[in-house]
C-alpha positions in Angstrom: -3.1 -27.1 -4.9 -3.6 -26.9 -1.7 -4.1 -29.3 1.5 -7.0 -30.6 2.4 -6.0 -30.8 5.8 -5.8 -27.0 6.0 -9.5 -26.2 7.6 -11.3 -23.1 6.4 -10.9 -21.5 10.4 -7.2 -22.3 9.7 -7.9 -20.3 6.0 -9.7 -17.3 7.7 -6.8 -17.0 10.3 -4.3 -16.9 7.0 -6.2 -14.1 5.9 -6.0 -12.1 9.5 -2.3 -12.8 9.7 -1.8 -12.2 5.7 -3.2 -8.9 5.7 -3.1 -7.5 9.2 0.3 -6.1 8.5 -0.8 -4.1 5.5 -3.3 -2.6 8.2 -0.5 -1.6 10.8 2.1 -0.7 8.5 -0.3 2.0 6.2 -1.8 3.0 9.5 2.0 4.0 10.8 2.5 5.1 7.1 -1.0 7.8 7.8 -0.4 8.4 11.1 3.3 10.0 10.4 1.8 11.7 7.7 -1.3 13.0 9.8 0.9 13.7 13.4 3.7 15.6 11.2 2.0 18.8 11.9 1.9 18.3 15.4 6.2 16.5 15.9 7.8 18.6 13.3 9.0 20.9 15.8 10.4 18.7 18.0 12.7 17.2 15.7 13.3 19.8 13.2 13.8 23.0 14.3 14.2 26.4 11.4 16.8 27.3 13.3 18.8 24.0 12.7 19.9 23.6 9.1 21.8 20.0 9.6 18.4 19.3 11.6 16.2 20.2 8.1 18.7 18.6 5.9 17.9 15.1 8.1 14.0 15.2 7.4 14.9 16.0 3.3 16.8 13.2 3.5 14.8 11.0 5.6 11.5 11.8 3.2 13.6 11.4 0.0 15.0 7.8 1.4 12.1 6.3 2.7 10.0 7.1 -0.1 11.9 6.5 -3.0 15.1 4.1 -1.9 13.8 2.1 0.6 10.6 0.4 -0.6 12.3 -1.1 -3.9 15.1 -2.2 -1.2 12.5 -3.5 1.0 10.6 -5.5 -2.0 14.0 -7.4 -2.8 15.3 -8.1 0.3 11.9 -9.7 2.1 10.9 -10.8 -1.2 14.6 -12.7 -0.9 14.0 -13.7 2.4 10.0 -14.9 1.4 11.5 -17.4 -1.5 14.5 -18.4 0.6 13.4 -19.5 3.8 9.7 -18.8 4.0 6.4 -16.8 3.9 5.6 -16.9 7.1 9.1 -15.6 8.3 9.5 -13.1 6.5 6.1 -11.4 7.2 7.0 -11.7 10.9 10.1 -9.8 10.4 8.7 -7.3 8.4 5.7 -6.6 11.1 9.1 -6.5 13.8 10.8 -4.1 11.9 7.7 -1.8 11.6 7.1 -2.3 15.4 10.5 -1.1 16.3 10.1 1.9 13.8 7.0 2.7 15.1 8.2 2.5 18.7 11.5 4.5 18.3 9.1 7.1 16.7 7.2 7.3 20.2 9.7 7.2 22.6 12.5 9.6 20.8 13.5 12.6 22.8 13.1 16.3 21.1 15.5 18.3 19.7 15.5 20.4 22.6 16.7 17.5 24.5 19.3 15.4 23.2 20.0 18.2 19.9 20.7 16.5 16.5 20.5 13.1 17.5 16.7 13.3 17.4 15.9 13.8 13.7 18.7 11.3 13.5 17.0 8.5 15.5 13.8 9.9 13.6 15.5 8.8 10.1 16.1 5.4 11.2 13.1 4.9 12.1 11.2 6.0 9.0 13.9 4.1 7.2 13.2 1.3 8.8 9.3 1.5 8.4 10.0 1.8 4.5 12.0 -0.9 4.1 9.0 -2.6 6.1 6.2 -1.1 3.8 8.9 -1.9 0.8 8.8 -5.6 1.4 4.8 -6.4 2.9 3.3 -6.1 -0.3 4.8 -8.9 -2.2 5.4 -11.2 0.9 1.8 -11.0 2.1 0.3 -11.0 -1.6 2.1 -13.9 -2.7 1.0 -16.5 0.8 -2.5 -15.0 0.7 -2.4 -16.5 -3.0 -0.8 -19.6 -2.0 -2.8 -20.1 0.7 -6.4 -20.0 -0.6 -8.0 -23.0 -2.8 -8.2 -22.6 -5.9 -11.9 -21.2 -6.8 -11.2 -18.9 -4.0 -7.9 -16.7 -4.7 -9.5 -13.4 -6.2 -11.6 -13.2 -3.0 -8.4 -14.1 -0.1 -6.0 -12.2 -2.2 -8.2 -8.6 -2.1 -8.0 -8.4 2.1 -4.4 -7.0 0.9 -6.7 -3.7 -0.2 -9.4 -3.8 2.2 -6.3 -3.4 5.3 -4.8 -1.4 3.3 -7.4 0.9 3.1 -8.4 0.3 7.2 -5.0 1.7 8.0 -5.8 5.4 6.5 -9.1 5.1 8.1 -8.0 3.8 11.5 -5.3 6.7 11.2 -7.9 9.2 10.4 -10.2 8.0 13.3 -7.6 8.3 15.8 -6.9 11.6 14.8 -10.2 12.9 14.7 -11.0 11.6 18.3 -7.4 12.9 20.1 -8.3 16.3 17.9 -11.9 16.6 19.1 -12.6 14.7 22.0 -9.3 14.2 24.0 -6.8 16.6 23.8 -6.3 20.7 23.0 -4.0 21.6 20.1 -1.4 22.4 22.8 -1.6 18.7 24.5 -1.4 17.3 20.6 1.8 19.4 20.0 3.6 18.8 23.6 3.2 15.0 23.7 0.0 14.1 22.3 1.4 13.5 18.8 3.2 10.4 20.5 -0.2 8.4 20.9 -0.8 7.2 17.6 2.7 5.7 17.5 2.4 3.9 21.0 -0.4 2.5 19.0 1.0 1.3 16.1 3.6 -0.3 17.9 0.9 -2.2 20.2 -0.9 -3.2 16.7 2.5 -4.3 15.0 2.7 -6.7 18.8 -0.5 -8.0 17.9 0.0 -8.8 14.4 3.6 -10.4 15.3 1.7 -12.5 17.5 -1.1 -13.4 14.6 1.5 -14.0 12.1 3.9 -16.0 14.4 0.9 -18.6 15.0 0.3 -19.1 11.1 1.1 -22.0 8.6 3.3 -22.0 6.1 2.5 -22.6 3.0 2.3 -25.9 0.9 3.8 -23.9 -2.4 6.9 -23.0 -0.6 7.5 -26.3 1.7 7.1 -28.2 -1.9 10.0 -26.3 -3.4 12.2 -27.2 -0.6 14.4 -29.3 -3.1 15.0 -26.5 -5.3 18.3 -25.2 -4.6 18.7 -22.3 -2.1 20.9 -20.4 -5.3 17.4 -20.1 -7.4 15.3 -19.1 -4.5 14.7 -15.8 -4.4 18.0 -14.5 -6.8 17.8 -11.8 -8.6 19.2 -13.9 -11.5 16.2 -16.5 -11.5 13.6 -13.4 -11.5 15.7 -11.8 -14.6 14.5 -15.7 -16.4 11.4 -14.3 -16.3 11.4 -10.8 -18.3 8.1 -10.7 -19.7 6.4 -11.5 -16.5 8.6 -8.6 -14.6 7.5 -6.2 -17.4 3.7 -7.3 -16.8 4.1 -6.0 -13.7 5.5 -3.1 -13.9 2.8 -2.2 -16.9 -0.1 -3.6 -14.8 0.7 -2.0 -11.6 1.5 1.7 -13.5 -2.1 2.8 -14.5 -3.5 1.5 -11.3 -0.9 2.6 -8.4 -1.5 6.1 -10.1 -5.3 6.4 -9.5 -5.3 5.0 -6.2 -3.0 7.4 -5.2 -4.8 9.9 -6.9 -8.2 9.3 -5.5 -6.7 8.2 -2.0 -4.0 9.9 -0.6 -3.9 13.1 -2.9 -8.0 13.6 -2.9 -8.3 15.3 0.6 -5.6 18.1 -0.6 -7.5 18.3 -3.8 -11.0 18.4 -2.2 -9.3 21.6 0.0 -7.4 23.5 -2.8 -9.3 22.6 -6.2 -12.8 22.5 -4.7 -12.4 24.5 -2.0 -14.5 22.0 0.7 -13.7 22.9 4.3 -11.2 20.6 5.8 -13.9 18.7 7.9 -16.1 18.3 4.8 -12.9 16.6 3.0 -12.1 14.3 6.0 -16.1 13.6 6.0 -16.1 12.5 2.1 -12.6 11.4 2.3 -13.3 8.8 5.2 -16.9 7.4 4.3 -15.4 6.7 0.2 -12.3 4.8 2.2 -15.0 2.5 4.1 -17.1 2.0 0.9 -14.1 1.4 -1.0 -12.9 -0.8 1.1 -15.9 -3.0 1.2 -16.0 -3.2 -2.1 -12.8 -4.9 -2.7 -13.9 -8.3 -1.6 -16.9 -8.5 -3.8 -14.6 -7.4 -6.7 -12.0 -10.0 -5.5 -14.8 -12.9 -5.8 -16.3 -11.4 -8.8 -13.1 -12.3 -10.3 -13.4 -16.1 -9.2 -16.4 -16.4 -11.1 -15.7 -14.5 -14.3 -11.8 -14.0 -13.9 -9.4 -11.5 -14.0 -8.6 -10.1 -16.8 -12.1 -8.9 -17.6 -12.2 -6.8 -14.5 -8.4 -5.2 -15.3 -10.1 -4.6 -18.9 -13.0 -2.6 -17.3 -10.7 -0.9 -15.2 -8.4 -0.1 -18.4 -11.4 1.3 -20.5 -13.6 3.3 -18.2 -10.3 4.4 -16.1 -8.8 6.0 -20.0 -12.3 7.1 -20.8 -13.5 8.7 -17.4 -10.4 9.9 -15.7 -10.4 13.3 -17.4 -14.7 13.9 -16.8 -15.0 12.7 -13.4 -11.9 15.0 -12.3 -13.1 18.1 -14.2 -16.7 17.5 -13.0 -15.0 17.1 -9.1 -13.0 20.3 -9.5 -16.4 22.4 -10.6 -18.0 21.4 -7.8 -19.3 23.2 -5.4 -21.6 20.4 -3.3 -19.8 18.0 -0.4 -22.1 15.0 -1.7 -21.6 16.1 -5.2 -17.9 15.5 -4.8 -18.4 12.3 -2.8 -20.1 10.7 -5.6 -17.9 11.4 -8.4 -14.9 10.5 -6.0 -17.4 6.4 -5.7 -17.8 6.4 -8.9 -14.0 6.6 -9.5 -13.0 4.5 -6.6 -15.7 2.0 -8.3 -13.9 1.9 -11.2 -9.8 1.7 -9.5 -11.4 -1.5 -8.0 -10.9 -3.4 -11.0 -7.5 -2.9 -10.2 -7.2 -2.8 -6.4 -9.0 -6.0 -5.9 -6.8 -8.3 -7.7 -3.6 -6.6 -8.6 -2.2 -9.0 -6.1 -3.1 -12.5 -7.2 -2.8 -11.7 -10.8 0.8 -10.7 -10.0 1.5 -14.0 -8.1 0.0 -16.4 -10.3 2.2 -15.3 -12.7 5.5 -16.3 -11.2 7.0 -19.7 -10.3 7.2 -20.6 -6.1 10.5 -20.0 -6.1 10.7 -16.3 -7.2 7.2 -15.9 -6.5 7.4 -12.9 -3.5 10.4 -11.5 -4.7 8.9 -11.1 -8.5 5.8 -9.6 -7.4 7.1 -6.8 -4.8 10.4 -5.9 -6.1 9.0 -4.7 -9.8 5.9 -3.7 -7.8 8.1 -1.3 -5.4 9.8 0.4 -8.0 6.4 0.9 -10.1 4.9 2.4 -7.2 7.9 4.2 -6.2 8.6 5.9 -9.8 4.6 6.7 -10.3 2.8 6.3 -6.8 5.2 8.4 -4.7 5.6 11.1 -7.2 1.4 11.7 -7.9 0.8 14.5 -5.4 3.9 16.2 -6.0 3.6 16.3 -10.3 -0.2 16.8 -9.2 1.1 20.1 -7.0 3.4 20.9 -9.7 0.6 21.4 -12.3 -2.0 22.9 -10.2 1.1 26.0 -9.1 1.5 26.4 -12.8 -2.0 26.8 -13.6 -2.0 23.7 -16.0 -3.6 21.3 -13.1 -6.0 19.5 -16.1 -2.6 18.5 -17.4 -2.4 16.0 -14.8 -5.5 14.7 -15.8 -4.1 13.4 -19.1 -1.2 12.4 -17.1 -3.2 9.6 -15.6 -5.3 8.9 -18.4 -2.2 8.2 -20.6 -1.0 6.0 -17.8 -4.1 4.0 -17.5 -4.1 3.6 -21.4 -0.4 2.5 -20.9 -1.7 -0.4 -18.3 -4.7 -0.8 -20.6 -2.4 -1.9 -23.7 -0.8 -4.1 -21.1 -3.9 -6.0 -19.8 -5.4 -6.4 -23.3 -2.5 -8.5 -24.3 -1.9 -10.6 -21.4 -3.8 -13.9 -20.8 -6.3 -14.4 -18.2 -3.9 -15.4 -15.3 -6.7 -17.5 -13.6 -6.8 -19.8 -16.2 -2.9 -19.8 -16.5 -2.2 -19.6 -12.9 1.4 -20.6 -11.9 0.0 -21.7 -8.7 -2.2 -24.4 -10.2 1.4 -26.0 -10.8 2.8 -26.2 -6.8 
């Protein structure tokens, strides 16, 4: 339980300094993505082979090694020493990422040492991204009351969510009411990084100012060889393969209808690029909003009910609402179908991140929920727009359809035998 001392101002700044580095860290995350149009040349010349071997590499490592690296060792660090240190470090390692980013030279300028400083940085913003989740889901959990957790824990997802749309804004305004094309690809590009540097400062300063947690400073007995080891966590195998099952289904959609959907809306139903940012950035900010009233939906009724509705209608919809999008042929036709799956990936989104806590003991608690969580995401996530690509080149693109509804069937099975983890809450214990 928590204190009664801790006042609900002092509960509203947890959920600033909780979730504000989900915000900064998807913003650099969508802002690399979005800019890479606009750097690639400065760093990775066709001429250059070592040069284009660097950005394979650097793309391979930060999506697929580094977050499961990041989830263990800040997950380590979270059940070892604390919550709110490792948050800060995480938000200073995706400040100095973001910052080498913006102030590395071209190629043209210091030669192959600039995709190289390039790497590092991008590895060190995965291993950043890598370890967030399951730091800041676990003391957002631990630091709401008890009738209150569904609603704290789901500002993971809506600053989640505001760092695609703040990335999208800023591009939108340097691409049509600040700079030409030529500014964007001379120096312009470097902006959005300068940026998300400042808003990793900000959030270092937010997160430096916060409490810890009365779950972790009431496990300080516990000896520092269970904190946090991999062999504690491995105690726990049925919770680790909850996770894993819950998170599959769910990381898959929201990938689907988030990242992948603006691609989709261009190739498959052929909107203009400005339509597809249009639809793409009003569903983020309803989307977003909607997480919350999920989140404390969830209070009242609990969470397994929500994770069943996502289950069912997410296995029985998947495959209509994405041959309906890819027929098509109206923006607002498209924007509703994309709602009415988003409403439905909710049941998920909202409060993937307390159910995974309040299954786990304090002292393995981060590292449980965002090392198996990485890896999920990493295995299923990452790969969705490229097995989505691969489908739609070989003319089979429907295929992937199933490929999410058999996924969200797979969670589905999961969610259906679990307990209610509000009622079963490990956190009801600290």
């Amino acid at each position: 339980m928590n204190s009664p001392q801790i006042t609900t101002a002092q509960r509203i700044k947890a959920i600033v300094g909780g979730s504000i580095g989900n915000l900064v860290e998807w913003y650099d995350w969508y802002a690399y993505a979005a800019f890479a149009i606009y750097f690639s040349h400065s760093f990775f010349p066709d001429s250059d082979l070592t040069a284009q071997l660097l950005n394979t590499a650097g793309i391979f490592a930060v999506g697929f090694l580094m977050r499961p690296v990041g989830g263990w060792v800040f997950g380590s660090i979270a059940d070892k020493i604390g919550r709110k240190k490792a948050m800060t470090f995480s938000v200073l390692l995706m400040s100095f990422g973001s910052l080498l980013i913006a102030l590395t030279p071209t190629y043209k300028t210091i030669g192959v040492l600039a995709p190289t400083l390039l790497l590092l940085a991008r590895l060190l913003q995965g291993l950043s991204v890598g370890g967030e989740y399951g730091v800041s889901a676990t003391y957002l959990s631990e630091m709401a009351t008890e009738n209150r957790r569904g609603f704290y824990s789901s500002f993971q997802y809506v600053t989640l969510i505001g760092g695609q749309l703040i990335a999208l804004g800023i591009q939108l305004i340097l691409q049509k009411l600040l700079l030409t094309e030529a500014q964007l690809e001379d120096w312009g590009w470097r902006i959005p990084f300068v940026i998300g540097a400042l808003l990793s400062v900000i959030a270092l300063y937010l997160r430096s100012n916060l409490h810890e947690t009365e779950a972790f400073e009431n496990k300080k007995e516990v000896s520092d060889k269970k904190k946090g080891s991999i062999s504690e966590l491995l105690k726990h195998p049925k919770e680790l393969i909850t996770v894993v099952g819950l998170t599959l289904g769910g990381t898959l959609a929201f990938y689907t209808y988030t990242t992948y959907m603006q691609k989709f809306l261009v190739n498959t139903v052929h909107l203009t690029k400005e339509e597809s940012t249009l639809v793409s950035f009003v569903s983020l900010f309803i989307f977003a909003c909607l997480q919350p009233v999920f989140g404390a939906l969830s209070d009242k009724i609990g969470r397994r009910p929500l994770l069943l509705s996502f289950g069912i209608l997410g296995t029985l919809c998947t495959y209509p609402l994405l041959t309906a999008l890819s027929e098509t042929t109206s923006m607002w036709g498209a924007f509703f179908l994309i709602m009415a799956a988003l409403i439905i990936v909710s049941g998920y989104t909202s409060i993937n991140a307390v159910v995974k806590a309040e299954l786990f003991p304090s002292e393995v608690r981060a590292l449980g929920v965002g090392l198996p969580y990485a890896l999920t995401v990493a295995i299923f996530g990452g790969t969705a727009e490229y097995i989505a690509l691969w489908f739609k080149q070989a003319n089979m693109e429907y295929y992937f359809y199933w490929y999410i509804t058999a996924c969200i069937f797979f969670s589905l099975v999961v969610y259906a035998r679990m307990k209610d983890t509000k009622k079963t809450s490990t956190l009801d214990k600290d």
